[in-house]
Every structure is written in structure tokens, then in C-alpha cells.
DRENDREN-967578 format. One record per residue: residue in one letter; z, x, y of N, C-alpha, C, O, CB in turn. Coordinates in pm, whole numbers, plus 50000, padded with zeros to 5 digits. Each point is the difference from the previous one (the first is absolute). Glycine has a CB too. Example, Ala and Ser with C-alpha at 12.3 -4.5 7.8 and 13.67 -1.06 7.14 Angstrom:
# DRENDREN-967578
A507805131949431500004991150119500005009050120500665010449998500594970749885S498035015450222500065008250119500734992350109500175005150111497685006749826
***
This chain:
# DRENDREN-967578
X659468075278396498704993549977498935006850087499984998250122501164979749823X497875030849985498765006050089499124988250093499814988449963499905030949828X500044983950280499194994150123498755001450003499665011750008501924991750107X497304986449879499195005450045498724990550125499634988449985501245026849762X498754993450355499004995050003498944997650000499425010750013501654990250004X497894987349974498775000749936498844989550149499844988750048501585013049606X498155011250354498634992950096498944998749951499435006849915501145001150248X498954977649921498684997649942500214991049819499515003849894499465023350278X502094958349858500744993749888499814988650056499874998150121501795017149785X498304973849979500194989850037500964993149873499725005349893498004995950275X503274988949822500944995449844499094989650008499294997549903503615008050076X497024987950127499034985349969498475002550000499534998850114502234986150013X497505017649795498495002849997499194982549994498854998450041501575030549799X500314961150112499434988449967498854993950135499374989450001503105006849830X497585014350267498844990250123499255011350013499365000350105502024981350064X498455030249739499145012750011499044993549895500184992649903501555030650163X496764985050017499134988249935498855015249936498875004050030501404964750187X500815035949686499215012849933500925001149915501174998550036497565014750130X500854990349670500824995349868500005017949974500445002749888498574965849991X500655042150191500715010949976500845003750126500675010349997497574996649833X501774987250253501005003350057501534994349975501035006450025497034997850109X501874981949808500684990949893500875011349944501075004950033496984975749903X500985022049954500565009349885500395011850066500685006049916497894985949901X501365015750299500055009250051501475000150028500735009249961496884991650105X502694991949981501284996150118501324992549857501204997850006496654991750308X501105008749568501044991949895500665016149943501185003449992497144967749906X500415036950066500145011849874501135009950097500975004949943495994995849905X502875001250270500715010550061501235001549999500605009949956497974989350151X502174985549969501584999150004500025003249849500605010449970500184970150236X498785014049715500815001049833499945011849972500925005949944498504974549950X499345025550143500125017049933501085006450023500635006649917497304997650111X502514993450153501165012550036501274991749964501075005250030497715009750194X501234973749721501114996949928500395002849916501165003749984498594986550079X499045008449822500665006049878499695016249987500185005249890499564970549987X499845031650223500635011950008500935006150044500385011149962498274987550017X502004992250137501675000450092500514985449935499224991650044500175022150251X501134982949659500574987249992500824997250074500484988849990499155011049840X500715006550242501414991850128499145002950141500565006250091502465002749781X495834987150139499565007750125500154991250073499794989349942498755025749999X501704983750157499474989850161498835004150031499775012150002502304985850125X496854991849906498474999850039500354989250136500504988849989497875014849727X501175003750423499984997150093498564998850076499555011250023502724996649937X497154984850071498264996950061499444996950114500204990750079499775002649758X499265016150164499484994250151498854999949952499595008349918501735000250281X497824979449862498694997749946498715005550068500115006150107501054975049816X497635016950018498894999850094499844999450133499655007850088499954985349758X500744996250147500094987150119500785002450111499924993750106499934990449732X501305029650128500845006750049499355014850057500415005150105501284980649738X497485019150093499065010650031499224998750127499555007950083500324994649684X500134985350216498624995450076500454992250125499164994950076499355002449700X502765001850245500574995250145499035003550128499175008849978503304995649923X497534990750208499345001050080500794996550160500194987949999497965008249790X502305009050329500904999450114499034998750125498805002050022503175012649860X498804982550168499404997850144500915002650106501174996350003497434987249914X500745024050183500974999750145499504991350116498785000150015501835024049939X500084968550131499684993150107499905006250113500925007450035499884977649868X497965013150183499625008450038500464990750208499064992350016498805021249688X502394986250329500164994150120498914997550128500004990250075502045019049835X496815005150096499224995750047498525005349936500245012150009501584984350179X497245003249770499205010949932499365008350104498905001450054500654984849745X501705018850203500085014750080500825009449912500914994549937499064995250310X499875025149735500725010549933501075000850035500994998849928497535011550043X501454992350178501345004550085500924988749997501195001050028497615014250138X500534972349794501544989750001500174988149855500234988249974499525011250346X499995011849628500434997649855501084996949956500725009950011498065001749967X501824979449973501454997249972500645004549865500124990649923499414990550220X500905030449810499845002249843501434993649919501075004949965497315020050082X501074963249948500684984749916499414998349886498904994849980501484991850207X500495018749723499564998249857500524985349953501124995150016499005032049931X498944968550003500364986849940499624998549824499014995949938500494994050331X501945016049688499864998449849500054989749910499985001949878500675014350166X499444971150017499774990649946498904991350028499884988649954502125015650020X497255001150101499144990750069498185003349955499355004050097502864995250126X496994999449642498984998849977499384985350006500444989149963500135031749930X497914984250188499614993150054498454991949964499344991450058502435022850073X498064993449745499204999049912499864985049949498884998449951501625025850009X500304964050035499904990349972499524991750107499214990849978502215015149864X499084997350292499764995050119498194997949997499274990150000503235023050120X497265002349878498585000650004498804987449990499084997650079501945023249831X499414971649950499374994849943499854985450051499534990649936500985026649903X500194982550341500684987849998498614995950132499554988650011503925015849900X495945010050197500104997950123498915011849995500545009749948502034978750136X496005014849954499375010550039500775003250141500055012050029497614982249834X503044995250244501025003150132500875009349940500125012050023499954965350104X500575014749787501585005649955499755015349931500915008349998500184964449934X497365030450002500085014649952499495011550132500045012350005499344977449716X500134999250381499925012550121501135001650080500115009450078497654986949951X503264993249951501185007450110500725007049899500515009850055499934972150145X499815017849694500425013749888499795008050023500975006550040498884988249825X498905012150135499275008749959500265006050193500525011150008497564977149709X501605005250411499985000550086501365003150041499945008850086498094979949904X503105008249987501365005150018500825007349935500995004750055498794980950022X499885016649775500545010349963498715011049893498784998249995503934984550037X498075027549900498965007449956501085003249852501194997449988497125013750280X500674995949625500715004949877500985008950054499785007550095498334990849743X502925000750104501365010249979499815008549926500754996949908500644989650116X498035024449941500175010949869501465005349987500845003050085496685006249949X502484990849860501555010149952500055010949886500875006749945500314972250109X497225019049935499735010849860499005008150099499624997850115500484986149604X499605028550171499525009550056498494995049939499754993249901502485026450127X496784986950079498414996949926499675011249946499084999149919499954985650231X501515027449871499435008149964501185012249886501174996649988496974995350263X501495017849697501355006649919500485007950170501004998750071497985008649577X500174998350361500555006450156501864996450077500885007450045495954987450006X503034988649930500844998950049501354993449964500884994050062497305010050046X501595000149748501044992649952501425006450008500904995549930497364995049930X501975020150226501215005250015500714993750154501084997050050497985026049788X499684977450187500284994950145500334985250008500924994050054497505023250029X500604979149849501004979049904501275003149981500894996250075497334993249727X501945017550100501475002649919501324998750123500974992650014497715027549780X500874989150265500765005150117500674984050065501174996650019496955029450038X500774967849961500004987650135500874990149836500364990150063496345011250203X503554997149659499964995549903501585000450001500784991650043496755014249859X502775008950025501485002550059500645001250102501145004750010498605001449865X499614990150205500624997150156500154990350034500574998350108498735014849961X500214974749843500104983650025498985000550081500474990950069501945001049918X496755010350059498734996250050498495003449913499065007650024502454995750197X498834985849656498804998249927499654984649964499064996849927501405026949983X500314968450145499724985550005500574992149876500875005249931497025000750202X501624981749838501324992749889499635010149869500905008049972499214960050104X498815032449851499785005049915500345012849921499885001049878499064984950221X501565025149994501075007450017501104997349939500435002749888498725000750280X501364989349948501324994349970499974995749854500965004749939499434987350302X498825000849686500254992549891499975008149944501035002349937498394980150077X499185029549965500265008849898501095009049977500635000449895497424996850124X502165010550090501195007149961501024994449994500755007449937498515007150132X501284976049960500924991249930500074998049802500935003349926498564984350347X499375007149694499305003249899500385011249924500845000449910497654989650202X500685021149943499835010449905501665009150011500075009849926496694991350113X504124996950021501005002050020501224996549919501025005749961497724994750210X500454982649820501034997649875499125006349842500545004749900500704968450247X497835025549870499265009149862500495010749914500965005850050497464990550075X501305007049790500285011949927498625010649985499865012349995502074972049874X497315005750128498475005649945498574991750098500154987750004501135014849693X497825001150355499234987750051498595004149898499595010249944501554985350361X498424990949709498665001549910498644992450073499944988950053501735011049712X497625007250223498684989750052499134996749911499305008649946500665000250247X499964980549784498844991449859498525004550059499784990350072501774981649861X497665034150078498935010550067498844987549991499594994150100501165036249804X498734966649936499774992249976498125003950072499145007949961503894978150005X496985004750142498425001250043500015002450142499064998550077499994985449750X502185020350200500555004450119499205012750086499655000250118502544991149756X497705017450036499555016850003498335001850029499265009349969502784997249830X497694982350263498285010150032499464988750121500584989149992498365023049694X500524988550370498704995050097500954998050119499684990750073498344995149757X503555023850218500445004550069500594985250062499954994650111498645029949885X501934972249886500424979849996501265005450100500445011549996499024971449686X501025006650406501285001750093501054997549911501035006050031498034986450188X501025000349674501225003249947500025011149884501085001649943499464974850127X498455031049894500175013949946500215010250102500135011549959498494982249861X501425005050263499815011750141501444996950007500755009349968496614990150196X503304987349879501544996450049500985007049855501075006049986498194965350182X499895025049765501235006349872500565010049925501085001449943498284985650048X499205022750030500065015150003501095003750130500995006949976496244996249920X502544992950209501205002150147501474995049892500725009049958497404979850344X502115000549672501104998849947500345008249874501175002349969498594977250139X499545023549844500405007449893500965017650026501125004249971496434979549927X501375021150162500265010850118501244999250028500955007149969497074992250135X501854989049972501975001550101500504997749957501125002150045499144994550110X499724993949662501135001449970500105015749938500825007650052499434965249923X499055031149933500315012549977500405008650060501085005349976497944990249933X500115008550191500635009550078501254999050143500635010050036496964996449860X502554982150160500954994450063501144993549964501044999550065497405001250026X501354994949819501234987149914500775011049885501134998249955496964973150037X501065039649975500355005249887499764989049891500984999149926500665017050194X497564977149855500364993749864498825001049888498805000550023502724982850113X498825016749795498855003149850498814986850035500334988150004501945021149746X496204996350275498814993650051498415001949917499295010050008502224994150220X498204983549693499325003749902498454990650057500224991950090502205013549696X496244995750169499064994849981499534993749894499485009749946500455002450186X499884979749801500114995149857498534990449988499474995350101503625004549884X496484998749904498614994349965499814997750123500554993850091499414996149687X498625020150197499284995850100497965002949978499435002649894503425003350259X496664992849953498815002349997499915008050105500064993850107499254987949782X500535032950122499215003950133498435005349987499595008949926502824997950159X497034987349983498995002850097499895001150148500064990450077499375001349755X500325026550219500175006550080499025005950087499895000850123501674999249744X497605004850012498915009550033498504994250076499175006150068501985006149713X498934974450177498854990550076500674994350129499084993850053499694998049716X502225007150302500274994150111500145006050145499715012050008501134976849817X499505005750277500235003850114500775011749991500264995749888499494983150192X500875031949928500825011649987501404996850072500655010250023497195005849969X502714972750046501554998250026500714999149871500305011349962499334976450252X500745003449709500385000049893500005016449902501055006449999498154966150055X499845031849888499975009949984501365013350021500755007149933496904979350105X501945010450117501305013350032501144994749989500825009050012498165003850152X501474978349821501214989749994500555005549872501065005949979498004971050142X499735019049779500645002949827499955014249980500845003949918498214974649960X499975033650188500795009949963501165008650090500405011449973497564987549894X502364994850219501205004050050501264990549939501125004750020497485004350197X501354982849737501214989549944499945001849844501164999449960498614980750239X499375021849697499715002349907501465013249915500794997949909496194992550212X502795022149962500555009049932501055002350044500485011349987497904995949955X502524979750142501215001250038500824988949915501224998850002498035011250234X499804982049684500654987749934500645006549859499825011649963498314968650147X502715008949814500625001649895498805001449905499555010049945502664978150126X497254993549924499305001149832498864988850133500174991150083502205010249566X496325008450283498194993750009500054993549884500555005249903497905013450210X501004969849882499264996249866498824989550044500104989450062502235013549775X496355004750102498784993950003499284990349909498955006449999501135011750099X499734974649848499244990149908499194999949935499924993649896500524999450198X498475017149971498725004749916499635010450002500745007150067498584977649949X499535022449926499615017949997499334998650132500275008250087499185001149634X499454978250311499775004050095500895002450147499535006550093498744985249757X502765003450155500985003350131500775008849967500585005550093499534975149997X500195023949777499975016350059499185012950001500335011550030501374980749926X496935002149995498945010550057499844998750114499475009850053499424991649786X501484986250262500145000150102501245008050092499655004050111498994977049800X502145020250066501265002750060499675017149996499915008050093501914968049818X498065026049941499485018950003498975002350072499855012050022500654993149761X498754988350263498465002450058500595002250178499265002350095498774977749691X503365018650221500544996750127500485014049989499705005750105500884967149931X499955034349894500785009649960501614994349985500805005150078497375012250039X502304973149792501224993750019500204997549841499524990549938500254998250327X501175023349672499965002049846501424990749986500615002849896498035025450052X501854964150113501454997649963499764982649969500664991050053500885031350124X497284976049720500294990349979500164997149831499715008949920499304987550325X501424991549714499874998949851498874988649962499604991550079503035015849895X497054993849926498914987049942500824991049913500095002649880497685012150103X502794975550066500934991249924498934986449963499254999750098503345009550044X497144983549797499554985849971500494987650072501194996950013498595013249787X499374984550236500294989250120501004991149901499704996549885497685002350289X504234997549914500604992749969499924989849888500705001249899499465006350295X498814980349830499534990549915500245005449858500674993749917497654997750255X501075021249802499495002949840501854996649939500214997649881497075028550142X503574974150054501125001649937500544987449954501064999449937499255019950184X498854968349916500864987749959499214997749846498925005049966501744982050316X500115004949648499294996849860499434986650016500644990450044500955023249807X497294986150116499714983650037500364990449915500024988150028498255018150075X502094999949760500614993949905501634989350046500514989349968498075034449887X501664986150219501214990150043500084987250128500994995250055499985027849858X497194973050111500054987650068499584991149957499155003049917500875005250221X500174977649877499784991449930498404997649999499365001250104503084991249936X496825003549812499104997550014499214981450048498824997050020501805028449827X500324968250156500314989050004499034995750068498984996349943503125005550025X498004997850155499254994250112498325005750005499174991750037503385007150100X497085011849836498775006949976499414990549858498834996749977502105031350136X499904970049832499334993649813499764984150103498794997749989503315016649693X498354977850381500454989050015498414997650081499124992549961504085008450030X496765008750142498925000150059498545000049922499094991950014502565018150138X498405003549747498344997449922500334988249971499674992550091499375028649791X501604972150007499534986449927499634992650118498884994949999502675003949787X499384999250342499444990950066498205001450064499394989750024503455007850015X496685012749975498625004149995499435002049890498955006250016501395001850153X499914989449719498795001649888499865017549963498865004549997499574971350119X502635032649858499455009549980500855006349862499875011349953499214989850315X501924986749678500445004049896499355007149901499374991149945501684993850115X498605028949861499525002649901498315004550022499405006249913502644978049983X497395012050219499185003750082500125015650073500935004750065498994969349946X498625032949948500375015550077499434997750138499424990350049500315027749736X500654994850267499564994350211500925012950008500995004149941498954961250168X499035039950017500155011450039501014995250160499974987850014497415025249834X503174991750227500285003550116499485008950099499485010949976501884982449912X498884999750257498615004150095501014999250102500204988150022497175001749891X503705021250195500204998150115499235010850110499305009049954502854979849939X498005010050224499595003950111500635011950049501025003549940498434975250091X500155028650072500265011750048500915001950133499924990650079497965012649802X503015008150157500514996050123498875005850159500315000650120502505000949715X495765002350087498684996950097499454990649989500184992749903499365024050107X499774981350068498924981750064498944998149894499035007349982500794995950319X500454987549640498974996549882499344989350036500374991550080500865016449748X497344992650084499214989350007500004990049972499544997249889499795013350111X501314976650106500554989150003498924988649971498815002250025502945008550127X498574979549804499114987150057499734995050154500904995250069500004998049719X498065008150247499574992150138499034986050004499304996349905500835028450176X499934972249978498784986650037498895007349943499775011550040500984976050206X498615007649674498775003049947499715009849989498875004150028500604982450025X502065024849873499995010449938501054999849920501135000150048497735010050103X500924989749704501195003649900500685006049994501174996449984498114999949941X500245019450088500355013550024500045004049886499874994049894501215005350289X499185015949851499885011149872500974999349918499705004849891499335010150225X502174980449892500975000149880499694985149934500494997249891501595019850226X497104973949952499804991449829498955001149918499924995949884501074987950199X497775024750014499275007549903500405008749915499335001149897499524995750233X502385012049888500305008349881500884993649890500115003449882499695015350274X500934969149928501064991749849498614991749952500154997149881503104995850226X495675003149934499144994149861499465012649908499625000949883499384976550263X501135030649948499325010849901501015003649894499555000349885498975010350300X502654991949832501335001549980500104991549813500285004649890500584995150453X498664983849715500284996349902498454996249897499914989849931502635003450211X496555015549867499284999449899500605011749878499585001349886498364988950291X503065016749884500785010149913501384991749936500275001849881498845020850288X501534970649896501024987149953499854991650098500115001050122501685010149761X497894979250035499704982650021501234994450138499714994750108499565000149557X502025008650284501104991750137500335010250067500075010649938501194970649957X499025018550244500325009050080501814990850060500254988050013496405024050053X504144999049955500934996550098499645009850130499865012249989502054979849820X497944999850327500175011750104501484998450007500514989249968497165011150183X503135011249894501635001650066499845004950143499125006650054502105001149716X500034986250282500034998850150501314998550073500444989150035497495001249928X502525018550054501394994350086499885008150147500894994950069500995001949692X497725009250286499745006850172498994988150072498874996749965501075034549965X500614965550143499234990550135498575003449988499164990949999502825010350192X497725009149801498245005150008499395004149876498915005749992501425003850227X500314987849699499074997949869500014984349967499854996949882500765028050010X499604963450219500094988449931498724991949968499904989249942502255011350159X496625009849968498794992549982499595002849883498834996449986500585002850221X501065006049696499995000149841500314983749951499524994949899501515033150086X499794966150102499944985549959499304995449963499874996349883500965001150209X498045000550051498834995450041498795004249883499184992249951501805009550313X499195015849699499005006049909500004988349863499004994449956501545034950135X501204968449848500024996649907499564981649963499934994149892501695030050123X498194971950102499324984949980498765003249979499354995949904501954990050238X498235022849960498115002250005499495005449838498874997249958501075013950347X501254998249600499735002949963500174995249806499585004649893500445007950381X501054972949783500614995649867501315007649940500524998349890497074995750067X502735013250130501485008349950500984999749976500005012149981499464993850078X501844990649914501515001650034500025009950116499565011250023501364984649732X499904993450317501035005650116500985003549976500664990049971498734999750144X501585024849871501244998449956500535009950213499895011050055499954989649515X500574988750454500495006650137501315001650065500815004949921497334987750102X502345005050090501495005350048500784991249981501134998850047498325014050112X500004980449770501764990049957500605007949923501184996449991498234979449987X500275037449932499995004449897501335012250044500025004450115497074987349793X503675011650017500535012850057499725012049879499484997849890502544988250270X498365024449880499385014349952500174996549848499074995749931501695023950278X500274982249753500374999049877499184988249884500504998949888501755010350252X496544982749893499584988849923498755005349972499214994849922502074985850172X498385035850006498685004949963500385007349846499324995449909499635008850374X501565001249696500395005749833499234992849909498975004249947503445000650088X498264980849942499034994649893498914993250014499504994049905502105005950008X497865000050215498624999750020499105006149941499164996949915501514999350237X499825021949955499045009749939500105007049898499315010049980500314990750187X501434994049741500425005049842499174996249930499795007049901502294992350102X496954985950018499254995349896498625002450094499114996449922502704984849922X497605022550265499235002350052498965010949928500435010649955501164980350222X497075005749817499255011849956499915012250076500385011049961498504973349942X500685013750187500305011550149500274993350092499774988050009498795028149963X502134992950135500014993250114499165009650132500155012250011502314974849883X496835006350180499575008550133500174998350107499724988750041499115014849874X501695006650183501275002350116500115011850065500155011849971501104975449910X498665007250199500065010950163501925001050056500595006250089496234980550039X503555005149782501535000949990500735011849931500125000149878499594976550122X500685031150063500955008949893501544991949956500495009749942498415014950190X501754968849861500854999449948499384990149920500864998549913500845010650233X497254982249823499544990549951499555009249884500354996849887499174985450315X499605031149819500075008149872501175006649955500335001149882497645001850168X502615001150043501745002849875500694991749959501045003349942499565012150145X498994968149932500694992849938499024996849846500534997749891500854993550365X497495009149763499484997249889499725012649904499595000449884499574979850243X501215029649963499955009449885501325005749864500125006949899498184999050320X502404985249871501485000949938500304989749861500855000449911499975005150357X497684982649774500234992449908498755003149906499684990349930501804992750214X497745028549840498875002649937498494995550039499095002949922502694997249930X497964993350262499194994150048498985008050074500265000950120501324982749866X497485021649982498845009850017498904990750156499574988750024500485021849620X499955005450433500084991550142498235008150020499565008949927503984988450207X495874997349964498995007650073500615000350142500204989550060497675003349793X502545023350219500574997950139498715003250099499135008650015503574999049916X497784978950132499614996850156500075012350127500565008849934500474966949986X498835028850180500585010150128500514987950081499624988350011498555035050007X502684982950027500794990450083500415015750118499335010349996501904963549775X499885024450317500005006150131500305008550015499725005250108500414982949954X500815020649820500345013949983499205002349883499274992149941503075009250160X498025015049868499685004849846501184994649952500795008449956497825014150054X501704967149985501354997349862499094995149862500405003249888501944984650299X496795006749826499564994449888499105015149926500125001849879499794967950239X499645035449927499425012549979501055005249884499834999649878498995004650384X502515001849823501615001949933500654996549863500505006149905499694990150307X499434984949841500654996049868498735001749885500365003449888501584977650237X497175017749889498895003849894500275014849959500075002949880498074980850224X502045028050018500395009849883501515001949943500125004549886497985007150217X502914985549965501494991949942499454997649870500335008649918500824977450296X498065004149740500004993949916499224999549914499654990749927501265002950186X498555025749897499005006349885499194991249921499764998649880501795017950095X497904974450207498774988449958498905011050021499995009350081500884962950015X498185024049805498635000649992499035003850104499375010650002501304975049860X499265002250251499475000550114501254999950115501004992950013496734995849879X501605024650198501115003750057499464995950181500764998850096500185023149673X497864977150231499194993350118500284990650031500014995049887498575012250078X501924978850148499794987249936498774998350068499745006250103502594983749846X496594998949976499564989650101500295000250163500985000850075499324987149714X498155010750222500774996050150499644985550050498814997050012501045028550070X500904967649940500614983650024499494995550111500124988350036502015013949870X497175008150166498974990150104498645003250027499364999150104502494996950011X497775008849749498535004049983499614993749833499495007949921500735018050264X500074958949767500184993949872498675003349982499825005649892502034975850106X496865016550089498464998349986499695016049917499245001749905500164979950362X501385028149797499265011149919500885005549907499825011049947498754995050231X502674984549794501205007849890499914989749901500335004249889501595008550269X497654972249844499864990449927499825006949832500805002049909498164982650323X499715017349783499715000449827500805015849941500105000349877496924984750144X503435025050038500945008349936501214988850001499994994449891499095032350191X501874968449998500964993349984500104993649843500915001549918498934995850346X498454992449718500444990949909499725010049864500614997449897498824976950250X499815035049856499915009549894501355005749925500225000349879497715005050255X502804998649962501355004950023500984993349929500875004749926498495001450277X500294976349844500814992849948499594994349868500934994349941499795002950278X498175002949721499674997049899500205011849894499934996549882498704986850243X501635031149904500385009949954501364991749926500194996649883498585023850303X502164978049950501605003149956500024985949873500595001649893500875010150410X497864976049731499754990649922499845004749868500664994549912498504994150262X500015021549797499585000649903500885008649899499745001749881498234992950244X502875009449928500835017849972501694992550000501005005649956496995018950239X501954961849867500895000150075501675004449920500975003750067497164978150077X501895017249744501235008549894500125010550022501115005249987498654985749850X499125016450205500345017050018500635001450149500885007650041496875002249799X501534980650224500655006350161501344993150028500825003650085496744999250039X502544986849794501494992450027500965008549933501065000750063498144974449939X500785031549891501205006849850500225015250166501095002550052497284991449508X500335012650481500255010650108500804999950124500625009250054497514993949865X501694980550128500554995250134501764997349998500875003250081496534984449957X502625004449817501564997249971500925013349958501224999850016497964975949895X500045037550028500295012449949500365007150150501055005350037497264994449717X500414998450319500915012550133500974988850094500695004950088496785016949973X502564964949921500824995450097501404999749999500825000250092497474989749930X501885009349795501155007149988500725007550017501234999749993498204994349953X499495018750092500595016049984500394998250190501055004250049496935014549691X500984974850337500474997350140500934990850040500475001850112497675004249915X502204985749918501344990649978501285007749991501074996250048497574987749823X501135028150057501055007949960500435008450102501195001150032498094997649756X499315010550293499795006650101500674997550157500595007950074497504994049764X501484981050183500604990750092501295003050075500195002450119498724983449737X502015013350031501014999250020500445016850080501225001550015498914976349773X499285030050245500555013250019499895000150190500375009550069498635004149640X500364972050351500224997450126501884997350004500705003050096496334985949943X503425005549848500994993750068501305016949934501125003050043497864958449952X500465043249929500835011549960499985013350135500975006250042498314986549662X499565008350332500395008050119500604996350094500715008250060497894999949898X501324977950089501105000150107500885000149979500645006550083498634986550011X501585001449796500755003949913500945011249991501225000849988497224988649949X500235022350075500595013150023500225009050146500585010350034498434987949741X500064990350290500095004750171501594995550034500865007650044496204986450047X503164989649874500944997550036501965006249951501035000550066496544981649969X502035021949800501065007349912499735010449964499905000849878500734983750052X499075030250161499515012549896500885006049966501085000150059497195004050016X501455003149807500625001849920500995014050028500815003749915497354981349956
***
């Protein structure tokens, strides 16, 4: 039975409060299943990336430092208890690093690593990747603004490859490189052309990656495109409109961006319910969607504004027949547009924090390949509703185009789970 393991996973997504990461974490295990069918999938999560240590320090003095690792002991909850209790923390001990900050030194990690002096995390992994056959990192949104758990995972990837010997892949992902601090950067092209299988998500991350000089990647289609939405129930989505009045009724869809939008304040509405009235002199009912903690003032938009709320009670799979009967939808969400584009649902995209949405617009030999930008509504407003009264009007032509290439990327999808596939069994 092949082995594998997979960083940056979660099996239980039900308290993740983002409906593509949902689908993200649903579409993946199944892909490399039904491309290995006997595989073992082994996980270490986010949350695991993102560990954090401490040493106790005895006096805060250098010279009498006590180096006492305490791997069970985060203190992060404490915090919240005592402004006292977070100064004798902070005052007696200090962060533990066990990763490298820089590429410089990741041999010199390695080293302390296989020597048993790299702390618990160490220990777990190579334990881990030991029992592995193959390791994989879900890249995901990992790869740019020099995030600590894209920096920690590129290091793991590395040692396993080149230390563990074991087959070490990068898989959907987004990088953006070329706009950030320059650590990250040297990380991916020194770890890059030692790995098995790259796979990037959109054109724009790998005009990014070549712009690095780093040709060893592939353009595969973000995971998602590979599930059929046909095979979830429509049940609960049909159950919800009737209970709001929207049976047989058209209504566009309106979510938020993963940048700071124009909220409601005390004796300010803000800019996103000026654009959903504008919104609906083009269609009459609006649904806003909402499942991330910081798009929930779409709530709020949708009372001020007479709307349906459809929010996080909801899980990924109930958006399908939403935005199946939706006229357009508009979104600073990228997986919120590959989900509706899968179901024919003609989008106006939002900018949100990378070029991904940029990506999936040209992915998805859309029209407009710019998006909006989501925190300037006052001077993008009347192109937006133009935009959207376009797709309104057309809307058969851009839906028969959206369901035509999502197919052909549905099909495409699946070639994340065939290369490792081949990292892990070559031929």
C-alpha cells in the first residue's frame, strides 16, 4: 500500500469558515484516490505549519539561559487570561526557532535536524516522512507574501527530497514572488528544481515563477474544477430559496473580497450597499454569500439593503444550485468564481490579495481579465454595474462558454493527482 504524505490538510473542514477551502480539502483526498486507489493519506495540517516553541529562560540574561524546550507547552491561550501572566512569558522565556529564516541555512537546519537537535517538530516529521512513500504539499495560498508556513514547507519539502530520499512534490498552488520581501523567493528557486512534480493553478503563477527564472513548473487547474457538482445534493439549497421567496424569481449574487471592503458604519452605509442597490436596478433580488468571518458584514449590507442572506451555516457544496440559477454573480472570491463557473454562472471579478483572480479570469478565457478593484466601489461602481448588466443581458452566451471550458478544466484537474502518481510509481 503506497504512502503518502500530505501537508497543509485538514479530513474535518466542518469549523473552516471558507467554502473553497471546504471543497479544497474535499476534491484533493478523492483525486489521489481515484488515481492510486490503495493509497494511505497521512496529514499534517496548517495548524501544524504554524506551531510555535518556546525556551525558558532562567534569568533574562544571555549567559544564563536555560535551553529547555518545552514541546508541549503553548502559551498563547494563557495570554488572554492576564496582561501579568503575558509579561512573565514573554519575560522568561523567548521563541524557539527550528526552521531556517533564510535559504542560506537550510543545510545547516538539516544538519541540527539529523542530529536530533531540531526540536519536537523534527522529530514528528521525520518520523512522518519516513514512513511515507511520497510527501506532498497542498501549496494552495501558501507560496507568496513570504507566509511562515510557505517558508516552513518549502524547508520540508527540501529535506525530504534531498535528505529522506523520498519523492517531493508542490501541487496547486498560487505563487506570487516577484512583489514581496526577497526571502521566500530564494527559497523557491533553490527548492523548486530539486522537486519531483510543481503544479501551479493559474497562467498568472506561472508567469510568475518564469519571471524568477524557474521553468520546472506545470499549469494544472485548481483542484475544485475536478468535482462534478452534479453529484451533490440539491436539496437543502432548493429548501432555503422557497424559504426566502426566491422560488422562480431571478437575483443575481454579490460576495466580498479577501481585501477590506466598504462596510456599514454608524451613519455610514458604505460602498458595497451602494453598489448592491445599484446592482439591483439590473435584477430586482439580490443574494449576498458569506461564509469567512470578514465578509459577515454582508449580513448587515443585506437588511440595509432588503437582500437574502445566504451565510456559514451553509457548506461548499449548497453554492452549486444557488449560482446555477443566478444571473451573475460578483466576487472578489476565486473559488466562489470556479464554483459558479462550473455551474454556468457568468461572474464580474472582484481583486482580492494575490493575482489569482486575474488567473482564473484568464484560466477561464473570461472576457475581462482585470478585476475590479473591491476597495475603490466609488470609482469602479458604474463599470461594475455596466458589466453586470452586460452578462444579464448575453447571459446564454457567457454561461453555454463557462460550462464548455470548465469541462475541458475538470478534465485537466485531475493531472495534479496523476503526477504524483508518477513521482510516487515511475515508470
Amino acid at each position: 500500500m503506497p504512502r503518502l504524505l500530505l501537508l497543509n490538510h485538514l479530513d474535518d473542514t466542518s469549523a473552516v469558515d471558507n467554502w473553497g477551502i471546504q471543497a479544497l480539502f474535499y476534491a484533493l483526498p478523492r483525486m489521489l484516490h481515484e488515481a492510486i486507489p490503495d493509497l494511505a493519506v497521512a496529514a499534517l495540517p496548517k495548524a501544524w505549519l504554524l506551531k510555535q516553541f518556546r525556551k525558558v529562560v532562567v534569568w533574562p540574561h544571555p549567559l544564563l539561559e536555560a535551553d529547555v524546550r518545552l514541546p508541549s507547552f503553548t502559551p498563547w491561550p494563557l495570554l488572554r487570561l492576564s496582561p501579568a501572566i503575558d509579561f512573565f512569558i514573554r519575560r522568561c522565556s523567548r521563541v524557539a526557532e527550528f526552521f531556517p529564516e533564510i535559504v542560506d541555512d537550510f543545510d545547516y537546519v538539516a544538519d541540527r535536524w539529523l542530529a536530533g537537535d531540531g526540536g519536537p517538530m523534527a522529530r514528528e516529521f521525520i518520523a512522518a516522512a519516513r514512513q511515507a512513500d511520497v510527501v506532498v504539499h497542498h501549496g494552495e495560498n501558501q507560496i507568496y507574501r513570504n507566509s511562515l508556513e510557505g517558508c516552513r514547507a518549502l524547508f520540508l519539502l527540501w529535506f525530504a527530497r534531498t535528505r529522506l530520499n523520498k519523492p517531493s512534490c508542490e501541487i496547486n498552488h498560487t505563487a506570487q514572488l516577484t512583489s514581496v520581501r526577497p526571502v521566500m523567493p530564494g527559497m523557491v528557486r533553490f527548492v523548486y528544481p530539486q522537486l519531483d512534480v510543481v503544479t501551479v493553478r493559474e497562467p498568472s503563477s506561472l508567469d510568475n515563477l518564469r519571471a524568477l527564472g524557474i521553468n520546472k513548473a506545470t499549469l494544472v487547474p485548481d483542484s475544485v474544477f475536478y468535482l462534478d457538482p452534479h453529484e451533490f445534493s440539491q436539496a437543502r439549497a432548493s429548501e432555503w430559496k422557497r424559504s426566502v421567496g426566491l422560488d422562480g424569481q431571478p437575483f443575481f449574487c454579490l460576495s466580498a473580497s479577501g481585501l477590506a471592503m466598504s462596510a456599514p458604519r454608524a451613519r455610514w452605509e458604505g460602498a458595497v450597499t451602494a453598489l448592491v442597490e445599484s446592482l439591483k436596478r439590473v435584477v430586482p433580488k439580490a443574494v449576498l454569500i458569506a461564509k469567512d468571518r470578514s465578509c459577515g458584514f454582508l449580513e448587515q449590507v443585506a437588511r440595509i439593503t432588503n437582500s437574502a442572506f445566504f451565510g456559514p451555516e451553509h457548506a461548499f457544496a449548497d453554492l452549486w444550485p444557488l449560482l446555477r440559477e443566478a444571473r451573475f454573480l460578483v466576487s472578489g472570491h476565486y473559488h466562489n468564481v470556479i464554483m459558479g463557473s462550473m455551474v454556468g454562472c457568468p461572474f464580474v471579478p472582484l481583486s482580492t490579495t494575490s493575482h489569482k483572480m486575474d488567473g482564473v479570469c484568464r484560466y477561464l478565457n473570461w472576457h475581462v481579465t482585470a478585476p475590479f478593484d473591491a476597495t475603490s466601489l466609488r470609482t469602479e461602481g458604474d463599470a461594475i454595474v455596466a458589466e453586470a448588466d452586460r452578462l444579464n443581458t448575453h447571459r446564454d452566451e457567457y454561461a453555454n462558454h463557462l460550462l464548455a471550458r470548465s469541462a475541458q478544466l475538470r478534465r485537466d484537474a485531475a493531472q495534479n493527482a496523476i503526477l504524483v502518481r508518477e513521482a510516487l510509481m515511475p515508470s
